[in-house]
N, C-alpha and C positions, 0 to 999 in steps of 0.2 A: 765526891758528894755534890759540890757543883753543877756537876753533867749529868748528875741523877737531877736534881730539881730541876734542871734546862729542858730537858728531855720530857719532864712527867708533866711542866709547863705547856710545852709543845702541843702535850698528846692533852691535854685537856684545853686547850684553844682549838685543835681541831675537831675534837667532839663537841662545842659546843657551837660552832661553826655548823658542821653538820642536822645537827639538832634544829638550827635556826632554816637551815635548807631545807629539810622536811617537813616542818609546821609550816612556812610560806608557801610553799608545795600544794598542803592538803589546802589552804585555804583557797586558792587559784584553779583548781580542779573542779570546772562543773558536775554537781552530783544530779541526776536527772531523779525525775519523781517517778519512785515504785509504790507507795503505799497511797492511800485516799484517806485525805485527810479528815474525812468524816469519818468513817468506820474503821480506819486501819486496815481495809484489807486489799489485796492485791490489783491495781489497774488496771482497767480496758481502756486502752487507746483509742478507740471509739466512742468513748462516755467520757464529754468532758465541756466545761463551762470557759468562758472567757472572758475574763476580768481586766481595767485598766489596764489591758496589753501583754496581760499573764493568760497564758491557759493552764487549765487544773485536770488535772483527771481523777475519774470516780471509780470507785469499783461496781457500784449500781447505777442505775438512773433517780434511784428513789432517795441518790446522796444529793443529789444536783437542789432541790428545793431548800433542804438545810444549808448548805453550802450559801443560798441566795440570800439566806436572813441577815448573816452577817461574813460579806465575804475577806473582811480584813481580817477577821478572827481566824481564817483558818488559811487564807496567805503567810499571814504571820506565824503559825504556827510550821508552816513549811518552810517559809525561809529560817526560822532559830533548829530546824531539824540542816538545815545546808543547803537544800532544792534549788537549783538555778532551772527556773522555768522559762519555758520553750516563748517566744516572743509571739504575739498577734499583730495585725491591723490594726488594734483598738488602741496603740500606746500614744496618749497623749491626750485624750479622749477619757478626763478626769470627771469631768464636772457633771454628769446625770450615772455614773457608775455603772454603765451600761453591761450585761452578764449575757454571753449569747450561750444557750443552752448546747447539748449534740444535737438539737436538732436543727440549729444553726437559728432558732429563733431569738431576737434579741429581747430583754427584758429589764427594766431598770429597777433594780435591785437597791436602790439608796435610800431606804429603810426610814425618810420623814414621815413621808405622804400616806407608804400602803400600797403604793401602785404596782403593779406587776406587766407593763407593757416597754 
């Protein structure tokens, strides 16, 4: 009886061992970004804005404006989905929230003022 509870011991420390391997696993694994956070639908890698040193991608161009209104809101909504996004230029470069459209134009997006340049 002994070497039955030693054993069923065993085999449930290493399952939960395993368990612990797996969840630290998924959490470490860059998920890259397939959907556009504006409308949910499929990206063009071609169509995409560039935030605080994040780039986003859109499945339109007509996401890119909504996207500018508030672009913490839909950062945030992609990092609580996993998104490890692809780094820019722009990381560090906090303080006017500078958004460079696909068209490589930059536009300051920090939503006191109004301004769009």
């Amino acid at each position: 009886m002994k070497c039955v509870v030693k054993m069923l011991s065993i085999s449930l420390a290493i399952a939960v061992l395993m368990v612990g391997y797996v969840l630290a696993e998924e959490k470490t694994t860059p998920k890259p970004q397939t959907t556009c956070p504006v409308m949910g639908g499929k990206i063009d890698k071609n169509i995409f804005a560039d935030h605080e040193g994040k780039r986003v991608y859109f499945c339109c161009k007509g996401c890119i404006p909504e996207f500018q209104k508030d672009p913490a809101k839909y950062i945030k909504k992609l990092e609580d989905e996993g998104v490890t996004f692809e780094k820019t230029s722009e990381a560090g470069n906090k303080e006017s929230s500078p958004v460079t459209d696909a068209s490589g134009k930059q536009r300051n997006a920090c939503g006191d003022c109004g301004c769009d340049s």
